[in-house]
N, C-alpha and C positions, 0 to 999 in steps of 0.2 A: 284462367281455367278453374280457380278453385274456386272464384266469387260466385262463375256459373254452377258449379258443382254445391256448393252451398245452400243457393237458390232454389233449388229443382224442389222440396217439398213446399215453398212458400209460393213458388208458380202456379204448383200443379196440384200440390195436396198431398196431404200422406200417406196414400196407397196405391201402390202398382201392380198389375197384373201383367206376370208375363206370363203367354200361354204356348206352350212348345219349351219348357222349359228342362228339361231332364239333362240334356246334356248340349254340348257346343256352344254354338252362338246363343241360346235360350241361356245356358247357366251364367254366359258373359255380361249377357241383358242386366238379369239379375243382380250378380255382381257389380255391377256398373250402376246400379240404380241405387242399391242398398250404400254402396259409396257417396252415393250421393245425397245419402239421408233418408232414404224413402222404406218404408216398412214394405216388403213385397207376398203376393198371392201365387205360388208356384203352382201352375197345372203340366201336369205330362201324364203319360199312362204309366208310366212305373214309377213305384213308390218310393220306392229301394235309392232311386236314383237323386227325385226330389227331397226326399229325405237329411241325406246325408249334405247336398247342398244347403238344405236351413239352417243347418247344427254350424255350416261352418257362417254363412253369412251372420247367424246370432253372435257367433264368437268374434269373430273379427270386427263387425259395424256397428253391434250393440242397438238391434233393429229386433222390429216383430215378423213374422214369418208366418204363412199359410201354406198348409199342403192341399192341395187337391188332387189325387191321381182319377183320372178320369180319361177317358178317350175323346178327342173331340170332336168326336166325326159322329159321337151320340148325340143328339137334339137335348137329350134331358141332362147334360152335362151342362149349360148354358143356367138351368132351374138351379144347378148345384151352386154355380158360381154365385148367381143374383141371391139364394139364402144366405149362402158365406159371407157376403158384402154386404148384409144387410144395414148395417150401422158401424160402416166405414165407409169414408169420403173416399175413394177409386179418383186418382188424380192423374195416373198415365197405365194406358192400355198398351204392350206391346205382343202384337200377332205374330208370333214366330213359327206355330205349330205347322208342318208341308208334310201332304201325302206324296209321292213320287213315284208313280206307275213308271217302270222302265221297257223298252223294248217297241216295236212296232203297236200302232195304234190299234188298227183293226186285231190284234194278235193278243192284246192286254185284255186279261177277264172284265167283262162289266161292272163286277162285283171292288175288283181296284179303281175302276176309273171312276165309279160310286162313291166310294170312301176320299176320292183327293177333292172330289168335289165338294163334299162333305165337310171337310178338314181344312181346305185350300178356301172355300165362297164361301156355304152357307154361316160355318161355326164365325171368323169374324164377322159377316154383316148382324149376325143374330147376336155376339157377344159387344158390336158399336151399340146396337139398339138398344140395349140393357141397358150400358151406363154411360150412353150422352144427355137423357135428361138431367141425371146428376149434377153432370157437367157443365150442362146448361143453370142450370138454376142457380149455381156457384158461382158462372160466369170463368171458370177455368179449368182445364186440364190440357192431355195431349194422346195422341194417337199415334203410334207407329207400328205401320204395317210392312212386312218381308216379303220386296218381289225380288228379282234376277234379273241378270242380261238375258237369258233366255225369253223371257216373258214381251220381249222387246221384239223379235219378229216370231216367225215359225222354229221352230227347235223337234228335228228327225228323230224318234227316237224319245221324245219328251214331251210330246205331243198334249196330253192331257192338264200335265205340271204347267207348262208356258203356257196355255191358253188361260190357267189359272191364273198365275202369276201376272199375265197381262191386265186380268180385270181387277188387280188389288189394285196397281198401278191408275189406275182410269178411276180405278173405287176413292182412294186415297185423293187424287185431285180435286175430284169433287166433292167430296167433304171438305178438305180442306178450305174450299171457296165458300160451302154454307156453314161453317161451322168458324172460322177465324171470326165471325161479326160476334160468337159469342162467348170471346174468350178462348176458343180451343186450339189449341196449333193440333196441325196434322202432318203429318211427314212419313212417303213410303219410299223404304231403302232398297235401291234397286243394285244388288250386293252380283259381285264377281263370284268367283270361288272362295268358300272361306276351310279353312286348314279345321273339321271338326270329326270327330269320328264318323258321322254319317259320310262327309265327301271320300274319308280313306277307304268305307267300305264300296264307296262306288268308284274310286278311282285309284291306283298305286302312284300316280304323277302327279305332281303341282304343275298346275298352269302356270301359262302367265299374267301377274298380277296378283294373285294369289294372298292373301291377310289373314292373320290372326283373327281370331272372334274376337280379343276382349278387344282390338283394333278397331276393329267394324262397329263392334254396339258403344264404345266409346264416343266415334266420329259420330256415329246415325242420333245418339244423343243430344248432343251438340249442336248438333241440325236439324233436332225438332221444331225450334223455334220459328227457322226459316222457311219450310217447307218450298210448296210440295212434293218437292221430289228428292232423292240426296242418291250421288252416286259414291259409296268409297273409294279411294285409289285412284291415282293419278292414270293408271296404264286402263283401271276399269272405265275410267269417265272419256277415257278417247277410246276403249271399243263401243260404247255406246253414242258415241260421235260417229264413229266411223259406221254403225252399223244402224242408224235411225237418218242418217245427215249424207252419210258422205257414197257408201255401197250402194250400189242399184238391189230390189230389194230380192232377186231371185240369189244374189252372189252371198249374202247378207247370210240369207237360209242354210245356202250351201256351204258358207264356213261353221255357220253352227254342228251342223251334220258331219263335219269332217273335226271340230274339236270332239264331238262325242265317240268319234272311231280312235282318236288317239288315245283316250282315256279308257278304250275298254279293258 
């Protein structure tokens, strides 16, 4: 573990973007990365929140640190980042940042289901575009994108979010097949429930299977190498057996839709 741990800036390079990063699985990222020797790029929209995560990853790792607060669902947040990076080598991109329309689809403003597309598609494909030349011309880096079990069939209820999350997953494969000839691992974490302030405001129960953040960006770490795909959790990697393999796919739906009634 620590020889890999060690390694991750002579792999990928000295600098990491994580984007989504204010709080949860984003600050674990972070955390996890700057352990690992990497100087990191933090984007979220609160500043307040980024902030105080650099002071401490400074203290603890003895790393450089970027704040960005920005929204990433703005186009011109993308121009912010590629300034900021201007003369830093960007050696692993992680896409953490998700909109999350809740509630019936036809019933969700346009104006939400705008921004997860926003925040969910356009901002990674346009923040890969930016610095895989880089990466290419190094000949190294790595990508890691954040989809879900839901993203994995229809999800009642989350309609907007898993359509998203389905095309990171599909997005992430396919990079990973034109991008490993030139040095880049790709890896997209197709994560359970993770225990982070966002899922408590959505939910008062832990499911089951359920992980720590710094758990998750640990393991999805670790398994950038391998790609393309990495599921955490033993109980997460048989529901996405059971629910891509083994369910017929109307049953599949229909337990989706019935874990989101037990969590309301």
């Amino acid at each position: 573990m620590f020889t890999r741990i060690s390694r991750y800036p002579e792999r990928y390079g000295s600098w990491a973007i994580v984007a989504g990063a204010g709080e949860g699985l984003g600050a674990a990222f972070a955390t996890d990365l700057a352990r690992r020797g990497m100087n990191v790029m933090l984007i979220a929209r609160r500043e307040q929140h980024i902030e105080h995560l650099a002071g401490e990853l400074k203290a603890d790792h003895d790393v450089e640190v970027f704040c960005l607060a920005r929204d990433l669902g703005n186009p011109e947040t993308i121009s912010d980042v590629k300034t900021a990076l201007a003369d830093k080598e960007v050696g692993v991109l992680v896409y953490n940042a998700a909109h999350i329309p809740l509630g019936s689809f036809i019933e969700t403003d346009a104006s939400d289901i705008d921004q997860a597309i926003a925040v969910n598609v356009r901002s990674p494909i346009a923040l890969i575009r930016a610095i895989v030349p880089g990466m290419r011309s190094r000949r190294r880096g790595g990508i890691v994108l954040m989809s879900s079990l839901a993203g994995l069939q229809g999800a009642p209820g989350l309609v907007t979010y898993s359509s998203t999350k389905a095309f990171n997953i599909i997005l992430g494969e396919g990079l990973w097949e034109e991008l490993r000839k030139s040095g880049i691992d790709v890896v997209t974490c197709i994560a359970g429930a993770v225990r982070t302030p966002g899922y408590a405001r959505y939910s008062t129960r832990d499911t089951p299977g359920i992980q720590s953040p710094e758990l998750v960006a640990r393991q999805t770490l670790d398994a950038l190498p391998n790609g393309p795909r990495f599921v955490p959790g033993f109980t997460n990697r048989l529901s996405a057996q059971l629910l891509t393999r083994l369910l017929p796919r109307r049953v599949a739906i229909a337990l989706l839709a019935s874990a989101s009634h037990r969590n309301d």
